[in-house]
DRENDO-1510 file (C-alpha; in Angstrom, 1 decimal, always signed):
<recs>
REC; n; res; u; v; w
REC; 1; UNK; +0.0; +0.0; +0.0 .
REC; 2; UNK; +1.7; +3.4; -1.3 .
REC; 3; UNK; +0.4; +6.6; +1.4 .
REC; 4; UNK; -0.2; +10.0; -0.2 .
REC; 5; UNK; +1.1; +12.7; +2.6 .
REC; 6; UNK; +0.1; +15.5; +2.9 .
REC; 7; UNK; +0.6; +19.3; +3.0 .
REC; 8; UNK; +1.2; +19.7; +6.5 .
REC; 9; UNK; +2.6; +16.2; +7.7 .
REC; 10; UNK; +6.4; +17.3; +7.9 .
REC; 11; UNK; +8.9; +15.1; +6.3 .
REC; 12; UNK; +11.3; +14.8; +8.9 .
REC; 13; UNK; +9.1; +13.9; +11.4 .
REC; 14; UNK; +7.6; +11.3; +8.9 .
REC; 15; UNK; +11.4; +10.0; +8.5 .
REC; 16; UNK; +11.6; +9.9; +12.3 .
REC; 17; UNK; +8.6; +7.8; +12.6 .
REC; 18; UNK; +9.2; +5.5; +10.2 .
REC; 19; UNK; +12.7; +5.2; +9.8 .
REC; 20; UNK; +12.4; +4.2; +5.9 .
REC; 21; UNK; +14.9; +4.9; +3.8 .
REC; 22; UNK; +14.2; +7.6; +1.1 .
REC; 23; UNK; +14.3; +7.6; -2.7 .
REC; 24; UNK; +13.3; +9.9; -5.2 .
REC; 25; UNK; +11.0; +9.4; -8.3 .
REC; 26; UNK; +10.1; +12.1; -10.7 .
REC; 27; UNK; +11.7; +14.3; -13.8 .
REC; 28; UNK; +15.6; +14.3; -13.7 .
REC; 29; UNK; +15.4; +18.3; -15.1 .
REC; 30; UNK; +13.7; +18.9; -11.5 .
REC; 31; UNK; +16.1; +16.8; -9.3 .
REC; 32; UNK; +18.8; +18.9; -11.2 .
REC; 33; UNK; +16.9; +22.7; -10.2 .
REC; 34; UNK; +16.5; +21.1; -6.1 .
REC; 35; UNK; +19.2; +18.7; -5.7 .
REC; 36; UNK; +20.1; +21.3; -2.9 .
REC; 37; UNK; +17.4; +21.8; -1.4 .
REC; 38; UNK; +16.4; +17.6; -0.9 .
REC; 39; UNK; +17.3; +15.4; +2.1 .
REC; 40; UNK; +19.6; +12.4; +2.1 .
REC; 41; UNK; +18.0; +10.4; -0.2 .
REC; 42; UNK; +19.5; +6.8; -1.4 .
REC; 43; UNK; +18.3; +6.2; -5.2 .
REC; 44; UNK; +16.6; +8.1; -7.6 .
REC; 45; UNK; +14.4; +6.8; -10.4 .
REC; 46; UNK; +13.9; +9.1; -13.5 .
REC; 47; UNK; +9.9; +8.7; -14.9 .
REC; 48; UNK; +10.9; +9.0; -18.2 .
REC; 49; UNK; +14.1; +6.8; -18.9 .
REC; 50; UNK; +14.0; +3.3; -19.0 .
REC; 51; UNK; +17.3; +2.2; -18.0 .
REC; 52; UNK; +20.1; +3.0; -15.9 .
REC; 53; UNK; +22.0; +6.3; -17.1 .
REC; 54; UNK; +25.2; +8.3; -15.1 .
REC; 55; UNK; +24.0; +11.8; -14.5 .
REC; 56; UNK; +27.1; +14.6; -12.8 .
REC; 57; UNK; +28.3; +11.4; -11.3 .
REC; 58; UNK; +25.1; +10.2; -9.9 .
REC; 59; UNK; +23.4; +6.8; -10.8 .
REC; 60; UNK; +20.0; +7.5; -12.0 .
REC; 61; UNK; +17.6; +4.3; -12.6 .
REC; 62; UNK; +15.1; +3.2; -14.6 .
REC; 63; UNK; +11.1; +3.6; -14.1 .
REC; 64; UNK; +11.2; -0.1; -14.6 .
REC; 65; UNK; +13.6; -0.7; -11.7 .
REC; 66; UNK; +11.3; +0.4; -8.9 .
REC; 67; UNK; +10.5; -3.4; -9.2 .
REC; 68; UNK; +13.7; -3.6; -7.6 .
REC; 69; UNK; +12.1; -2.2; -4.1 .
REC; 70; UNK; +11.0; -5.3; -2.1 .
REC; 71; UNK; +9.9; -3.4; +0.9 .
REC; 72; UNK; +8.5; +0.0; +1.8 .
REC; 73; UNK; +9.8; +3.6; +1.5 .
REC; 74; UNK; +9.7; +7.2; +1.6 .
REC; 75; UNK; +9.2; +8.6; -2.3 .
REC; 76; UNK; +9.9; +11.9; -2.7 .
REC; 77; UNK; +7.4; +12.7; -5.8 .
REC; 78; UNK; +9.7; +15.6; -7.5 .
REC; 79; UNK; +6.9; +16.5; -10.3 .
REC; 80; UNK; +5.6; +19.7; -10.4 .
REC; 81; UNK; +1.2; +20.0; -10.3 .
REC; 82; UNK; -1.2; +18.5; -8.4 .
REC; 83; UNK; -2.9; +16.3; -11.0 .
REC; 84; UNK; +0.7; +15.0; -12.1 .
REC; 85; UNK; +1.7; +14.5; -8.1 .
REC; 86; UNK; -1.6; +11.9; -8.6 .
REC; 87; UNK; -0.5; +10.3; -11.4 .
REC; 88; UNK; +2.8; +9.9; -10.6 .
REC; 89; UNK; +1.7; +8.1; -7.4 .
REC; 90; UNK; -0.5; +5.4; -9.4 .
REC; 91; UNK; +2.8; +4.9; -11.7 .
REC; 92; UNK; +4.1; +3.9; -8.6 .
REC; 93; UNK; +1.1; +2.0; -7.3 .
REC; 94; UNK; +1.6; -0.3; -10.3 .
REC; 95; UNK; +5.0; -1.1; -10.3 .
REC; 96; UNK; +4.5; -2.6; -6.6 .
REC; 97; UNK; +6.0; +0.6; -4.5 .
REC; 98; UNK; +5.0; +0.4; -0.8 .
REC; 99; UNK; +5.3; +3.1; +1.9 .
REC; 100; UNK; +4.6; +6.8; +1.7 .
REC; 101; UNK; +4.6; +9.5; -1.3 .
REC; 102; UNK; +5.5; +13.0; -0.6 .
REC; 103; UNK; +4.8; +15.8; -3.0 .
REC; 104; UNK; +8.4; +17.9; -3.1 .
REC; 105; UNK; +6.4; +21.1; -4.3 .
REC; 106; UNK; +3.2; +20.6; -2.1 .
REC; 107; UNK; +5.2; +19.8; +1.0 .
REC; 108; UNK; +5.5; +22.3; +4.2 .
REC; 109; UNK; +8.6; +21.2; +4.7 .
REC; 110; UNK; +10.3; +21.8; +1.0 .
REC; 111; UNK; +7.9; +24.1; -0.2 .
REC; 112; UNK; +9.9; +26.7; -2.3 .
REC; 113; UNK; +10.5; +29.7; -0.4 .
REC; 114; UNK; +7.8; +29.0; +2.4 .
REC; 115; UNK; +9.9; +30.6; +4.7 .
REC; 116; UNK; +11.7; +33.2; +2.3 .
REC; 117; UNK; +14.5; +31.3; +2.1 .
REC; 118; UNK; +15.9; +29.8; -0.7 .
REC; 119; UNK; +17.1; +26.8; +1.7 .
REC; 120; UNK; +14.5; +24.5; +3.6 .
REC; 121; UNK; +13.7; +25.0; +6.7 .
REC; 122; UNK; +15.0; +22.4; +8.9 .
REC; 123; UNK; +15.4; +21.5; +12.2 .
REC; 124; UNK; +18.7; +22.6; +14.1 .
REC; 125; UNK; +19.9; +20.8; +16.7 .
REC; 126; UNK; +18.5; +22.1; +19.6 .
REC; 127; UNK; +20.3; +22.9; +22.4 .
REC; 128; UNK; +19.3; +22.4; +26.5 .
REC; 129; UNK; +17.0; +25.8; +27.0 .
REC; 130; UNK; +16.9; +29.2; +25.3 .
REC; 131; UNK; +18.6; +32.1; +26.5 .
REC; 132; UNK; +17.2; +35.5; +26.0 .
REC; 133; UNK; +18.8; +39.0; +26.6 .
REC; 134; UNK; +16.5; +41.7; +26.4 .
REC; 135; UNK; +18.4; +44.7; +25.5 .
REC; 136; UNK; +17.0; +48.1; +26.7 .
REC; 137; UNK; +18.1; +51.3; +28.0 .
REC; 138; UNK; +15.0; +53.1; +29.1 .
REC; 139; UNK; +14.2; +53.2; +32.6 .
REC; 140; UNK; +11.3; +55.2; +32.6 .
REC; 141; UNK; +7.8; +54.1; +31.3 .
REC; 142; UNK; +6.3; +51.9; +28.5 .
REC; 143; UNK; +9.7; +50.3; +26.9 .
REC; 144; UNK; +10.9; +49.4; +30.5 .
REC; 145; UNK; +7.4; +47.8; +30.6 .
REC; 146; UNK; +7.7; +45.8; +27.5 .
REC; 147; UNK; +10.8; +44.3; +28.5 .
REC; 148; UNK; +10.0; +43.6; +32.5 .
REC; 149; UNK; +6.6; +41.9; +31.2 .
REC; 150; UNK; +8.3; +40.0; +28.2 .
REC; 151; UNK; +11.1; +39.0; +31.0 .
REC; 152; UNK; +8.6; +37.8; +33.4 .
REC; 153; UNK; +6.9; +36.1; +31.4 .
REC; 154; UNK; +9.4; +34.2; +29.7 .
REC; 155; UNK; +11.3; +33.5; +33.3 .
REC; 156; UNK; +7.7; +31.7; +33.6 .
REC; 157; UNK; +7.7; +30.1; +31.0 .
REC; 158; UNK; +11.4; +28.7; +31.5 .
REC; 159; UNK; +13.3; +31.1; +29.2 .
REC; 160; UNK; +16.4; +32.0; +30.9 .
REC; 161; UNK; +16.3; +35.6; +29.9 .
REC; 162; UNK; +17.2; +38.9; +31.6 .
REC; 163; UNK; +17.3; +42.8; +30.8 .
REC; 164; UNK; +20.7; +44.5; +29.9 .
REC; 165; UNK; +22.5; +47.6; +28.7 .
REC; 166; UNK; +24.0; +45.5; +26.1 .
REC; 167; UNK; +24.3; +42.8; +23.7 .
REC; 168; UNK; +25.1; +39.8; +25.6 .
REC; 169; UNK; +27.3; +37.5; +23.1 .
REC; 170; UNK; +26.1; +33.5; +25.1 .
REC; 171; UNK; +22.8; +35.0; +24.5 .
REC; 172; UNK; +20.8; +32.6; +21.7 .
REC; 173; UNK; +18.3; +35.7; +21.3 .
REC; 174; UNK; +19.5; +39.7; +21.7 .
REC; 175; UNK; +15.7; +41.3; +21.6 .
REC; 176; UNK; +16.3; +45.0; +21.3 .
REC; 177; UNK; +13.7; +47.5; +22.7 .
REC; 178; UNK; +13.3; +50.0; +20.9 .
REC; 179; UNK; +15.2; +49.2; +17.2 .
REC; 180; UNK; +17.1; +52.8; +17.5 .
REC; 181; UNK; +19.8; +51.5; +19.9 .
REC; 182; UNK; +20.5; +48.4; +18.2 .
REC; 183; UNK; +24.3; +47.3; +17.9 .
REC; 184; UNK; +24.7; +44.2; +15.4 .
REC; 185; UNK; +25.3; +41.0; +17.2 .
REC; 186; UNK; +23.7; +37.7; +16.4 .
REC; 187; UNK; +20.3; +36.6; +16.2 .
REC; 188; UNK; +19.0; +40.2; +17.0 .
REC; 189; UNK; +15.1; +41.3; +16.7 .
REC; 190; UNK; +14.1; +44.6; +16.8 .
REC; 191; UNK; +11.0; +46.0; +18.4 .
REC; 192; UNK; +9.6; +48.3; +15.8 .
REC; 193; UNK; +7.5; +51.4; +16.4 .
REC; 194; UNK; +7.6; +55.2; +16.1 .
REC; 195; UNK; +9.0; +55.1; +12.7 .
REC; 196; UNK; +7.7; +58.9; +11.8 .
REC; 197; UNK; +10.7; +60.2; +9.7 .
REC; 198; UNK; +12.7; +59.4; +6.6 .
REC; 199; UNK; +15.9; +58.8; +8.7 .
REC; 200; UNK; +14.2; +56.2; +10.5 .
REC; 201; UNK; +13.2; +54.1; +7.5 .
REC; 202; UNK; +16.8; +54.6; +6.2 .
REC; 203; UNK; +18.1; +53.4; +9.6 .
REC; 204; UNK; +15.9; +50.8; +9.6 .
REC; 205; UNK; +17.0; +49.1; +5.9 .
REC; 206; UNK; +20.7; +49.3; +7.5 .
REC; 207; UNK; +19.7; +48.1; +10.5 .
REC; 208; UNK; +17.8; +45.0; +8.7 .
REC; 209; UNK; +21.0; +44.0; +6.7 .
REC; 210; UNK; +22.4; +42.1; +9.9 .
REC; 211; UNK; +19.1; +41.7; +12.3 .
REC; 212; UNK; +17.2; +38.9; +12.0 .
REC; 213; UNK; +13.4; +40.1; +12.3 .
REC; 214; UNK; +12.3; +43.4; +12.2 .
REC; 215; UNK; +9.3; +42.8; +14.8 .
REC; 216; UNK; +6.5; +45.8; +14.3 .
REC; 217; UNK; +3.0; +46.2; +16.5 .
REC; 218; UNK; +0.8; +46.7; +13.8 .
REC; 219; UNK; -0.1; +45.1; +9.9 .
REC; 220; UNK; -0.3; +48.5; +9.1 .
REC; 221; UNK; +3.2; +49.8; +9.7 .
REC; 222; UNK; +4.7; +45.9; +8.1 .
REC; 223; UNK; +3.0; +47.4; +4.9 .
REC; 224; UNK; +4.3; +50.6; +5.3 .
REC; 225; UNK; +7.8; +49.6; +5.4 .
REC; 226; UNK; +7.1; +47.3; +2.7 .
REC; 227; UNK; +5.9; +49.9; +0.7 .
REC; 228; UNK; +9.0; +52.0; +1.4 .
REC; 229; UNK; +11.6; +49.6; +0.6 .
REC; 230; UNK; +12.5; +47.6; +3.9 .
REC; 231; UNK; +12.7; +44.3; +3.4 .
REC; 232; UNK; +9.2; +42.4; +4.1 .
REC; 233; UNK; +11.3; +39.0; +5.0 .
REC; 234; UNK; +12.9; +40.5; +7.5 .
REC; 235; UNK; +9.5; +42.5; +9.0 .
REC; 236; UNK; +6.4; +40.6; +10.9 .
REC; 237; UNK; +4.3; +41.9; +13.4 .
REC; 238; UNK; +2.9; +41.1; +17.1 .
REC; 239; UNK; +0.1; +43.1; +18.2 .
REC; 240; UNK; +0.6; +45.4; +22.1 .
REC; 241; UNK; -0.9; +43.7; +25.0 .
REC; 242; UNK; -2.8; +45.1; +27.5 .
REC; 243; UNK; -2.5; +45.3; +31.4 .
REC; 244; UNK; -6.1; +44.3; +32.1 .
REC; 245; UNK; -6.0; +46.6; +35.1 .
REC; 246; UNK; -8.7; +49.1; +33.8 .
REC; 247; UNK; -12.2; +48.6; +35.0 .
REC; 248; UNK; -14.6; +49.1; +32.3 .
REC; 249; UNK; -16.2; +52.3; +32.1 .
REC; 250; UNK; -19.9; +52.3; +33.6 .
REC; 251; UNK; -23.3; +53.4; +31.9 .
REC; 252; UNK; -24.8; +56.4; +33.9 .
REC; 253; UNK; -28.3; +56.1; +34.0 .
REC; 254; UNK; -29.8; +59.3; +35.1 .
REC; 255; UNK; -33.8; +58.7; +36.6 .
REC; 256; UNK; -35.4; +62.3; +38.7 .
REC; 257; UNK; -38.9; +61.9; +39.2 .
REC; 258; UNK; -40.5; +60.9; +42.4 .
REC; 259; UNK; -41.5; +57.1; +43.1 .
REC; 260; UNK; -45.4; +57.0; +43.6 .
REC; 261; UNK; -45.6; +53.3; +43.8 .
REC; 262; UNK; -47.1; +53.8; +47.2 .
REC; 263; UNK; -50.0; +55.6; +45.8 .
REC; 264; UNK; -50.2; +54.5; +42.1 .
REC; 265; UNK; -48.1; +53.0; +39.2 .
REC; 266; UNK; -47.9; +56.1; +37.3 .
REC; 267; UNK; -44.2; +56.1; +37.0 .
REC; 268; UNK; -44.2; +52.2; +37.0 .
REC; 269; UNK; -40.9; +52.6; +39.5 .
REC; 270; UNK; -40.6; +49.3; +41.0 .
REC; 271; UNK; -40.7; +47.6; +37.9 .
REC; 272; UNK; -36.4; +48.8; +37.2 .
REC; 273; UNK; -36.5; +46.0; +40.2 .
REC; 274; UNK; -37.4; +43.8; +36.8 .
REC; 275; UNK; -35.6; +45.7; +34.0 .
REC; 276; UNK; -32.3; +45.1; +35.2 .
REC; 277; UNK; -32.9; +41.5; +36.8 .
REC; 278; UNK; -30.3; +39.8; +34.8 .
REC; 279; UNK; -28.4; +43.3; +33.7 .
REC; 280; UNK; -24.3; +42.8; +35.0 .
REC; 281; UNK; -23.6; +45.7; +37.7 .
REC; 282; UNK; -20.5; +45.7; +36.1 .
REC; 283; UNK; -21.9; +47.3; +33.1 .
REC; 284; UNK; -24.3; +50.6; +34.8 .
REC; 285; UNK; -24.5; +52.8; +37.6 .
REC; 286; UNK; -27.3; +54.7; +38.4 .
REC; 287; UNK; -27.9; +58.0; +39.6 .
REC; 288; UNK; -31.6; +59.0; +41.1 .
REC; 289; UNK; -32.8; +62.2; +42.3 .
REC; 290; UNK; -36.3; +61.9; +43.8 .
REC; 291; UNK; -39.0; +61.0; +47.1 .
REC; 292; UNK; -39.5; +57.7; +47.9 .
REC; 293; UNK; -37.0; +55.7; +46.3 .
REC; 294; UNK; -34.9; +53.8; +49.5 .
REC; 295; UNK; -36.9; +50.5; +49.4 .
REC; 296; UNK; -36.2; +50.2; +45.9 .
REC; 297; UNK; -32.7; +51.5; +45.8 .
REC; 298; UNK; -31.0; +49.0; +49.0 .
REC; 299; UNK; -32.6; +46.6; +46.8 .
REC; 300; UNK; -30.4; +47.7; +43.8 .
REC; 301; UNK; -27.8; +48.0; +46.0 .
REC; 302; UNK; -27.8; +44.2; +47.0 .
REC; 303; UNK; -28.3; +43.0; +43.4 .
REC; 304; UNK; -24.6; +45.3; +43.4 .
REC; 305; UNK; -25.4; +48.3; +41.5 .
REC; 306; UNK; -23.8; +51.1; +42.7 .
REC; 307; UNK; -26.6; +53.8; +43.3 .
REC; 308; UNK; -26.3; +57.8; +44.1 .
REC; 309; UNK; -29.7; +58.9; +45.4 .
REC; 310; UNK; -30.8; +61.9; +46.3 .
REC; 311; UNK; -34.2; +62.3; +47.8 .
REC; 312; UNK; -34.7; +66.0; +47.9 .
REC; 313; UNK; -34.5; +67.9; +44.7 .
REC; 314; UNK; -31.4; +70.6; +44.8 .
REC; 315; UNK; -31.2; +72.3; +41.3 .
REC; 316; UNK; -27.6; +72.5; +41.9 .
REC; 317; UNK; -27.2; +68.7; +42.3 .
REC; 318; UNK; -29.6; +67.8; +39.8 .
REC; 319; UNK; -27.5; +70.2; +37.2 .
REC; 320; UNK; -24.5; +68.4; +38.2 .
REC; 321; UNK; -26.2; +64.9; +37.9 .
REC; 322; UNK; -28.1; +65.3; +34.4 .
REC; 323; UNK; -24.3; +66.5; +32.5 .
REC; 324; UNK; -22.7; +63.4; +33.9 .
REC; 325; UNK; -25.5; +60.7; +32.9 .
REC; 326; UNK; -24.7; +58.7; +29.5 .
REC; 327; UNK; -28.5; +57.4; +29.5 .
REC; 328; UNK; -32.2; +59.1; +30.7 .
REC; 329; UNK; -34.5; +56.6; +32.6 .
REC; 330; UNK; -38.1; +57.1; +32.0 .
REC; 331; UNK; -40.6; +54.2; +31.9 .
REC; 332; UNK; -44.0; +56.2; +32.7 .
REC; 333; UNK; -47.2; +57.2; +30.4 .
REC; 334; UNK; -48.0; +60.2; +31.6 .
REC; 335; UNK; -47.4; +62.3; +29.3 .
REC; 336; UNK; -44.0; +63.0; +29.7 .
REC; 337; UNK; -41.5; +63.8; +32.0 .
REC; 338; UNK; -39.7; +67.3; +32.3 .
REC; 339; UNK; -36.3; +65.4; +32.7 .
REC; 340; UNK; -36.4; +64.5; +29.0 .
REC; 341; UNK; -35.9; +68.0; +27.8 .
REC; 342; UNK; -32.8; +68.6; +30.3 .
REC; 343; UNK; -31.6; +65.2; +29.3 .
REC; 344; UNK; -31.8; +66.1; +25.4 .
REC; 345; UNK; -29.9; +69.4; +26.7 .
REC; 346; UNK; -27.0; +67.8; +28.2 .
REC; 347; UNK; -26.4; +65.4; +25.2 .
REC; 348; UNK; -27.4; +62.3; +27.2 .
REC; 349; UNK; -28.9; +59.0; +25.4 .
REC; 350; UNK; -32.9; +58.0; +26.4 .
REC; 351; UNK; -34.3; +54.7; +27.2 .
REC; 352; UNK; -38.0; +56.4; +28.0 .
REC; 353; UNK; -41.5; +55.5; +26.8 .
REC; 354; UNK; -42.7; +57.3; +23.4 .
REC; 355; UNK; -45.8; +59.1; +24.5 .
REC; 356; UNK; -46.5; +62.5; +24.9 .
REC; 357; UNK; -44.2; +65.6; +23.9 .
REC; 358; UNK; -41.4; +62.9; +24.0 .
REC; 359; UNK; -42.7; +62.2; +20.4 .
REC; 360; UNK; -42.6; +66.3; +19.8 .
REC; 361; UNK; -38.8; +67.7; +20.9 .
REC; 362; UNK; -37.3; +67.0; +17.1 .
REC; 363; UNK; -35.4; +63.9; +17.8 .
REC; 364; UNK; -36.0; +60.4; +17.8 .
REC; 365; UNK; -35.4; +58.3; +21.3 .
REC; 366; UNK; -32.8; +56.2; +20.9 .
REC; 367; UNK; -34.3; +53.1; +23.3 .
REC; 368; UNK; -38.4; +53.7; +22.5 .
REC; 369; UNK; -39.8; +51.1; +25.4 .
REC; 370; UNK; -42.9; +50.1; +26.4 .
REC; 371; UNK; -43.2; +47.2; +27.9 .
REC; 372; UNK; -40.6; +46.1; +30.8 .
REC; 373; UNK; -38.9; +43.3; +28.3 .
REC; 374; UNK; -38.5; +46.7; +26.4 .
REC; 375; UNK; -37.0; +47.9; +28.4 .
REC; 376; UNK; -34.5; +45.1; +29.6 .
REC; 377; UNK; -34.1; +44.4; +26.4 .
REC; 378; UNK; -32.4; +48.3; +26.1 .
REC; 379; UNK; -30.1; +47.2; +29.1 .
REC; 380; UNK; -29.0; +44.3; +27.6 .
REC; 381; UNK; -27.9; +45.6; +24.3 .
REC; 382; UNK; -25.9; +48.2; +25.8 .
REC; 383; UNK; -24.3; +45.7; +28.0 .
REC; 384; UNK; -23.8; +43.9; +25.4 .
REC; 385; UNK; -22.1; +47.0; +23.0 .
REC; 386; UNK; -19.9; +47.6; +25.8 .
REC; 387; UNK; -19.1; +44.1; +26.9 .
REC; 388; UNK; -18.0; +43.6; +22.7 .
REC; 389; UNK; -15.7; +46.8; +23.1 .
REC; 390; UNK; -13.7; +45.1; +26.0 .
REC; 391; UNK; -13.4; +41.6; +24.4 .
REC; 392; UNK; -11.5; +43.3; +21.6 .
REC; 393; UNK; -8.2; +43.2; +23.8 .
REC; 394; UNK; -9.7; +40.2; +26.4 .
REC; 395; UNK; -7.0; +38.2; +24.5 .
REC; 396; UNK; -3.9; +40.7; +24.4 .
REC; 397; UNK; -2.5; +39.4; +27.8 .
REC; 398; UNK; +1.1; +39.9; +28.2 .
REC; 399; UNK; +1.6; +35.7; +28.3 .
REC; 400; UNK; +0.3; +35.5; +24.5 .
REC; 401; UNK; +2.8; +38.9; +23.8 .
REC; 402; UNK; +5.3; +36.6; +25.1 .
REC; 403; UNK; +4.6; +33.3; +23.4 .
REC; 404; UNK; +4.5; +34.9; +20.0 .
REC; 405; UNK; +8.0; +36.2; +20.7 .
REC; 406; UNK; +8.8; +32.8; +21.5 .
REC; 407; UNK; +7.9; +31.3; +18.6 .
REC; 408; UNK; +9.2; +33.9; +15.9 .
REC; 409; UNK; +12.7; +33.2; +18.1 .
REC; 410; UNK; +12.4; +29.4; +17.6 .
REC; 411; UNK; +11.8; +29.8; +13.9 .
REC; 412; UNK; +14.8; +32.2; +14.1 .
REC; 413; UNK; +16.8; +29.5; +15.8 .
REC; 414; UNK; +15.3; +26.5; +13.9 .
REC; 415; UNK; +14.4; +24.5; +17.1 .
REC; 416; UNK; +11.1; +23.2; +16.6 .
REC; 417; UNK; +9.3; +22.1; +13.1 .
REC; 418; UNK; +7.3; +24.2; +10.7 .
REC; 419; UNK; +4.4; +21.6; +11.9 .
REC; 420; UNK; +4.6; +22.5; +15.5 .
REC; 421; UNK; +5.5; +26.5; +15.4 .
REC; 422; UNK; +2.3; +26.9; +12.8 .
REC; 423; UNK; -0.3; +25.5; +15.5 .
REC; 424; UNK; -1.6; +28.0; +16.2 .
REC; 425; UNK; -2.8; +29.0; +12.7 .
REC; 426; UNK; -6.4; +29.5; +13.4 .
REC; 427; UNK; -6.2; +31.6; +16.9 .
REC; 428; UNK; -4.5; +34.7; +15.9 .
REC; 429; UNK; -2.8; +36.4; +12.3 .
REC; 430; UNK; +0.5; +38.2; +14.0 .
REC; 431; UNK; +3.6; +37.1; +15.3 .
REC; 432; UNK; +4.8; +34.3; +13.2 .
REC; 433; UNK; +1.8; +33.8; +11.1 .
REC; 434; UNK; +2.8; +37.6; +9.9 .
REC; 435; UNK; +6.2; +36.5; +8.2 .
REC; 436; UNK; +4.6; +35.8; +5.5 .
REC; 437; UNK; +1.1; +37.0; +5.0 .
REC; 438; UNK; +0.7; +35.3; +1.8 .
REC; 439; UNK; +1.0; +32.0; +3.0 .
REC; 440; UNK; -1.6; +32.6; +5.8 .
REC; 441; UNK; -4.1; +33.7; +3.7 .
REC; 442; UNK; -4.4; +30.6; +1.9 .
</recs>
C-alpha cells in the first residue's frame, strides 16, 4: 500500500517515525533545479528513462527498476502540479511501491520559499533551554514595561532571559527595545514602532541587513515599510498587550422623578427592580434624584449596583447629575417627564416611553420602550455594546505577547518544526503567522 502525505505532515518527522529509507521518483530536469534543497535520499528513479543512465556522477535508474524495491519507502514525488503529483503516485502503485509518497512542491517542509529562504527549513539541533537577553536602555515608562513583562513572562515560562544595557554575546536571542539603539550581534530582533521620519526608515534598511526580524505592532506599519523599501522578509508583526487593570467604564443612567408606587403606578418605579434582573452591575450605575425611592434603591444596592440617590430635589445637584448621565430613565405614560428635555440638553442618550411631547422635541429616542422586556431588552444591548468593546483586547494578555515572541525566536533558531510552530494557525494572524502574510491567507 503506497500513502499520499500531505501538506502539513512534515517530512522529517515522517522519517523519524518511520525510519524508511528515502528515494526519489520524478523528472531528472527537476532533481537537477532542487538537488540542494532535498534530504539524504538513497536512489533516484527518472519517470521517463527506461534504463540506468550516469547523471554529474550520480546513478540515476530506470522507471522499470522500482520493481527492484522489495519493501516499503519514503518517495519523494519531484513533479511539479497536483494532477501530475496523482498520477505519478498510481505509476508507482503499479510497479508494486509500498510506503509513503510525498509531493516535493506541495510539502511544508520543501515548499519553495515557504519561509523566504531559498534553503529549507529544517530543524537545528537544539540545544538544553533558550537564553534570551533583552536589550534596553529606558528606565522610565512603556519600553521598561515591554521588557519587565516579556522577561517575566518568559522566566515563567522557562526562558532564561534577563534585561541589559547591552548585547550579551552567550545570549541565543538579543531582543532590542526600541530598534534605535541596536548594535549588530547575532540573532538580534528589533522591536519596531515610532518610525515617523525618513531617517528612520533609512536606519531601519541598514539596521535589517544584519538583524534577523524586524518585529513591528501593527499590519499597518509591516505594509508601510514594505511599501517604502524595507525588506518584508525580515519584517512581521505582534500586536501590544494590555495590562487588564482598567475597569470598564460604567453606563450612567440618570432617573429624577418621584416614586409613587405607594400611591399609584404612574411612573411604574418598582418595575427597574425587573428591568435590570439579569443586567451585569458591572456594566451601569445609576444616579436617582427623587421621594420615595430607599426601598427600591437597597434593593439595587444588593443585586450590586452602585446607586447615588438623592431624595430631595437641589437644582444644583440635579444640574450636576443630568451632564454626567450617558442614558435618561423614563418608563411612565403620563405624558411625559420634564427630565427628557434637560436630558436632550445635556447630550445624554434616552431609554423612555414614546408618549406625549417625547414624540414632539425633534429627535428620535434612541431606546423607545414600552413594555418592561423593552425595556431590559435596552439594558441588555448596551451591555452587550460595551461588553464587545472590551473583548476586543480580552485576548492581548502579556503571556500570548510573550509566546509569539517565543515562537518567531524558535523559527529564528530552527528549534522546533514548521508543523509545530504553525499550531496556532487559526487563533491569531500576528507574530509568526505575519512573516509571510501570503501563506496565511491561503
Amino acid at each position: 500500500m503506497l500513502e499520499l502525505i500531505g501538506f502539513k505532515k512534515d517530512y522529517y518527522e515522517l522519517k523519524k517515525e518511520t525510519g524508511l529509507k528515502t528515494i526519489v521518483y520524478g523528472s531528472l530536469e527537476e532533481l537537477i533545479a532542487n538537488r540542494d534543497n532535498m534530504p539524504n535520499y538513497e536512489l533516484f528513479f527518472d519517470k521517463d528513462a527506461d534504463s540506468e543512465k550516469q547523471v554529474d556522477g550520480e546513478t540515476v535508474y530506470g522507471i522499470k527498476e522500482l520493481k527492484t524495491l522489495l519493501e516499503p519507502v519514503i518517495v519523494l514525488v519531484c513533479i511539479v502540479g497536483g494532477k501530475r503529483f496523482i498520477d505519478a503516485c498510481e505509476d508507482l502503485r503499479k510497479f508494486g511501491v509500498e510506503g509513503y509518497a510525498v509531493h516535493f512542491f506541495n510539502n511544508i517542509t520543501f515548499v519553495d520559499n515557504f519561509w523566504s529562504s531559498s534553503n529549507s527549513y529544517r530543524v537545528s539541533e537544539v540545544k538544553p533551554g533558550l537564553k534570551v537577553n533583552i536589550v534596553c536602555r529606558d528606565t522610565g515608562w512603556i519600553f521598561r514595561k515591554f521588557a519587565e513583562k516579556i522577561e517575566g513572562n518568559l522566566i515563567e515560562l522557562g526562558v532564561d532571559a534577563k534585561i541589559t544595557d547591552d548585547p550579551d554575546d552567550k545570549a541565543d536571542i538579543n531582543h532590542h527595545i526600541p530598534y534605535v539603539f541596536y548594535k549588530p550581534f547575532k540573532n538580534d530582533t528589533l522591536m519596531i514602532t515610532h518610525v515617523d521620519a525618513s531617517k528612520k526608515v533609512d536606519l531601519l534598511k541598514k539596521q535589517l541587513e544584519t538583524a534577523a526580524m524586524g518585529i513591528c505592532m501593527s499590519k499597518d506599519t509591516v505594509d508601510k515599510l514594505s511599501m517604502w523599501g524595507v525588506p518584508r522578509e525580515k519584517l512581521c508583526y505582534v500586536n501590544p498587550a494590555h495590562d487588564h487593570l482598567i475597569k470598564p467604564h460604567k453606563y450612567v443612567i440618570g432617573i429624577t422623578h418621584k416614586c409613587h408606587d405607594g400611591e399609584d403606578v404612574r411612573k411604574r418605579a418598582t418595575a427597574l427592580l425587573d428591568v435590570i434582573d439579569g443586567v451585569s452591575p458591572e456594566y451601569f450605575k445609576f444616579k436617582i434624584m427623587g421621594a420615595g425611592w430607599n426601598a427600591i434603591v437597597e434593593e439595587m444596592r444588593r443585586k450590586g449596583f452602585e446607586v447615588e440617590l438623592h431624595d430631595d430635589f437641589d437644582i444644583e445637584i440635579y444640574t450636576r447629575l443630568m451632564s454626567s448621565i450617558d442614558y435618561f430613565l423614563y418608563m411612565g405614560f403620563d405624558e411625559g417627564t420634564m427630565g427628557y428635555l434637560d436630558a436632550l440638553y445635556a447630550g445624554a442618550g434616552t431609554i423612555v416611553t414614546p408618549q406625549g411631547y417625547h414624540l414632539d422635541m425633534g429627535r428620535g429616542i434612541d431606546y423607545p420602550c414600552r413594555t418592561i422586556s423593552e425595556f431590559h431588552e435596552a439594558f441588555i444591548d448596551l451591555q452587550n455594546k460595551r461588553r464587545k468593546i472590551v473583548d476586543s483586547v480580552e485576548a492581548y494578555t502579556w503571556r500570548l505577547y510573550t509566546e509569539k515572541l517565543l515562537t518567531i525566536w524558535k523559527f529564528i533558531l530552527k528549534q522546533e518544526p514548521i508543523t509545530e510552530i504553525y499550531k496556532n494557525q487559526s487563533e491569531y494572524m500576528d507574530g509568526i503567522f505575519s512573516v509571510l502574510p501570503e501563506e496565511n491567507r491561503l
